[in-house]
Wavefront OBJ file of the C-alpha trace (Angstrom):
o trace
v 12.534 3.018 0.506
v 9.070 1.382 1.117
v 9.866 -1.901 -0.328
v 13.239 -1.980 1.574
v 11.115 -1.255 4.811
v 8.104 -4.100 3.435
v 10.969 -6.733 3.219
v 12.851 -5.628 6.538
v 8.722 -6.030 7.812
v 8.797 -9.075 6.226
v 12.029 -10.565 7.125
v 11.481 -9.712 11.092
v 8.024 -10.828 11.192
v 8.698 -14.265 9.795
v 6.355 -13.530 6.180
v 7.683 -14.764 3.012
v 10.125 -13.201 0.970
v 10.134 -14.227 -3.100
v 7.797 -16.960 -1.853
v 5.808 -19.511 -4.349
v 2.271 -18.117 -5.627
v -0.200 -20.067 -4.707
v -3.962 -19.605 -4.387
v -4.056 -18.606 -0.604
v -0.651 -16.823 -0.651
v -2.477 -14.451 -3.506
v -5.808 -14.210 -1.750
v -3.951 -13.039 1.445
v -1.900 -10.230 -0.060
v -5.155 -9.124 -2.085
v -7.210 -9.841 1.276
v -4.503 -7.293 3.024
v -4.651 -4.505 0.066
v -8.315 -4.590 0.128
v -8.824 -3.660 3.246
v -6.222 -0.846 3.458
v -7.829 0.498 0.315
v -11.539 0.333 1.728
v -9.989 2.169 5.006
v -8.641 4.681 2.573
v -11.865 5.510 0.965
v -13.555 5.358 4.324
v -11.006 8.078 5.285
v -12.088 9.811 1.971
v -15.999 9.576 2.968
v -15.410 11.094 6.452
v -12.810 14.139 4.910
v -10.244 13.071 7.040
v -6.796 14.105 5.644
v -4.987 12.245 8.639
v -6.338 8.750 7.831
v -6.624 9.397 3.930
v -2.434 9.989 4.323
v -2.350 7.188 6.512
v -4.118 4.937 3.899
v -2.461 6.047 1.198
v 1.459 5.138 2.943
v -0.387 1.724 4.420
v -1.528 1.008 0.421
v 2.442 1.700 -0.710
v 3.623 -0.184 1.882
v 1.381 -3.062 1.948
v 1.918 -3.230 -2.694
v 5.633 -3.269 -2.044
v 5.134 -5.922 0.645
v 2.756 -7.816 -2.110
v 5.944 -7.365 -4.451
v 8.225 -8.612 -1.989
v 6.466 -11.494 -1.214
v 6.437 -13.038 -4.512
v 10.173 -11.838 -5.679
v 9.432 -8.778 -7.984
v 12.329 -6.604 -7.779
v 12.160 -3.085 -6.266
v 10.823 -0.387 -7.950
v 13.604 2.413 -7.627
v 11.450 5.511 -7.818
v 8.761 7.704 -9.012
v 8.844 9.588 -11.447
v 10.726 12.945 -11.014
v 8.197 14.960 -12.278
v 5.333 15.024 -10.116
v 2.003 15.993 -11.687
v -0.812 16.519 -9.371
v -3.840 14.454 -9.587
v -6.225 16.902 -8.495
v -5.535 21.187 -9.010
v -6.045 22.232 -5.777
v -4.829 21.646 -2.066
v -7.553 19.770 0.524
v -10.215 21.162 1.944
v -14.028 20.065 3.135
v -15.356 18.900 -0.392
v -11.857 18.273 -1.994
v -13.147 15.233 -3.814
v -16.221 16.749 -5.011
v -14.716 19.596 -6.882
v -11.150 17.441 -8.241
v -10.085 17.328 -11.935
v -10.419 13.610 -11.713
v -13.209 12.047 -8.846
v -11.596 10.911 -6.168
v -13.199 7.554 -5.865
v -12.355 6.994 -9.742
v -8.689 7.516 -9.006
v -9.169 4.596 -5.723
v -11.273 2.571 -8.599
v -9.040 2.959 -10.946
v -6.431 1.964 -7.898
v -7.961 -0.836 -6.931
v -8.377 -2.129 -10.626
v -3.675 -2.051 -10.659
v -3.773 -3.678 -7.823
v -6.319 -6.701 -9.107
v -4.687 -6.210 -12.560
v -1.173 -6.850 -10.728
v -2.523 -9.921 -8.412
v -3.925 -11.610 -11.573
v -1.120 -11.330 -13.517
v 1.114 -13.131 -11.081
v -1.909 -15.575 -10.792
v -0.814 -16.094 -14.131
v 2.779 -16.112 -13.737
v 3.044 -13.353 -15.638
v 5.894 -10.797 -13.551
v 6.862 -8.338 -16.047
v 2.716 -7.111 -16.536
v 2.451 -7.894 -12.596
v 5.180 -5.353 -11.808
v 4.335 -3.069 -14.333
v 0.665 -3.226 -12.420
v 2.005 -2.536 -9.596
v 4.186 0.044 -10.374
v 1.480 2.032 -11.596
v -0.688 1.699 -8.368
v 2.767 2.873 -6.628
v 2.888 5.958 -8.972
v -0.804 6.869 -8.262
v -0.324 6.908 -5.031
v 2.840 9.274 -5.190
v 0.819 11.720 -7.056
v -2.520 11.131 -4.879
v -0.094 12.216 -2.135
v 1.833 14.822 -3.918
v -1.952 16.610 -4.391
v -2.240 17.443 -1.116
v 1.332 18.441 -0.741
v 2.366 14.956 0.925
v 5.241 12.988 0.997
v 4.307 9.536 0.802
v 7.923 8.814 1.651
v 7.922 10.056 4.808
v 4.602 9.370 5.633
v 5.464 5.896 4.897
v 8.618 6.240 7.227
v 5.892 6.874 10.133
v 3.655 3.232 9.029
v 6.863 1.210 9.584
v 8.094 2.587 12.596
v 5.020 1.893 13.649
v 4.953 -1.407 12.651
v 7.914 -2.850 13.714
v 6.474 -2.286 16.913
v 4.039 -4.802 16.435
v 5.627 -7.988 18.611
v 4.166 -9.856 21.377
v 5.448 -9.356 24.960
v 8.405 -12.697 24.093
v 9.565 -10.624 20.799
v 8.044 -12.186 18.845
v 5.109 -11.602 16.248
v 1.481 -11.240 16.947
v -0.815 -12.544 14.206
v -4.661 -13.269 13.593
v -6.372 -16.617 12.156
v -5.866 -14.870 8.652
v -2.014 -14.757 8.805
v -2.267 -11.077 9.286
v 0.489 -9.905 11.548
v -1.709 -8.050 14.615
v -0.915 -5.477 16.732
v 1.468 -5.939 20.160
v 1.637 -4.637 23.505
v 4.070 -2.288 22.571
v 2.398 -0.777 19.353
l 1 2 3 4 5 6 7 8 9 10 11 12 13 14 15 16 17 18 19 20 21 22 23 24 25 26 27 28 29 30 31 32 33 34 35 36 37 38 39 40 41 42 43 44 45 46 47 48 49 50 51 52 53 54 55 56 57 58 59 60 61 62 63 64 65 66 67 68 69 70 71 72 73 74 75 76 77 78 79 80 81 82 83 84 85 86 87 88 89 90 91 92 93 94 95 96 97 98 99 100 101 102 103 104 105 106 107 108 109 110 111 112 113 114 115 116 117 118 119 120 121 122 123 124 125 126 127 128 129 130 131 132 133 134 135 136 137 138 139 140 141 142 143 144 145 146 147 148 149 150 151 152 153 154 155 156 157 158 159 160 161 162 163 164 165 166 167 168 169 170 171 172 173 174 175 176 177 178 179 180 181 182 183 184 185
């Protein structure tokens, strides 16, 4: 559902859908996942649940928009059976006492996502959705951990941001190409 919701984002908001790679168009998207993913360890550094949720749905949202952008088809699913990342539910020093360190699994996060971004650099769609894919999948389980569903939690980012339009309808965005937030958000 996210990537219907990233195009439907995309679509409204005027930002390219299956659009030619080019250096800024890849720098953008990369700019955009970067800084939900350094929001989303910020959330991790402060122990807040709310905003480590919030990241993780902005991430999935923001890769499928990534995949949208550049025409890589939908990915239809995770996988059905769900392991958790870490063995226990959150609490104070969750990432301190996880199977697998937190800020490895946002490394190892952030290094799909690059992965992903150079491989279409390259042209190359089948590695840059399989890239992609697997940051989607980490953050499934990263959400299924704490008993999550990034599907609806996702749901809640793009209600939220189709509400992002200027007082005339139409959309708000920075010097960066980033779409901003509206009157009515």
């Amino acid at each position: 559902m996210a990537y219907k919701h990233s195009k439907e984002f995309h679509e409204t908001f005027g930002h390219p859908v299956n659009q030619e790679i080019t250096d800024k168009a890849l720098k953008l998207r990369y700019r955009l996942i970067s800084e939900e993913l350094f929001e989303t360890r910020l959330a991790v550094a402060d122990n807040d649940i709310v905003e480590f949720v919030d990241g993780l749905a902005d991430l999935d949202y923001v890769i499928n928009g990534t995949m949208v952008a550049f025409g890589l088809p939908e990915y239809n699913g995770y996988p059905d059976k769900k392991e958790p990342v870490f063995s226990h539910a959150w609490k104070s020093d969750f990432h301190a006492t996880a199977d697998y360190d937190l800020e490895d699994c946002l490394s190892l996060l952030n290094a799909f996502i690059f992965e992903g971004c150079s491989y279409l650099a390259d042209r190359n769609f089948n590695s840059a959705f399989d890239s992609f894919v697997n940051s989607l999948n980490l953050l499934n389980r990263l959400a299924s951990t704490i008993g999550v569903s990034l599907t609806e939690a996702v749901e809640v980012v793009h209600k939220s941001n189709m509400t992002k339009l200027g007082e005339d309808g139409k959309p708000l965005y920075d010097e960066g190409g980033k779409t901003i937030k509206g009157p009515n958000y």
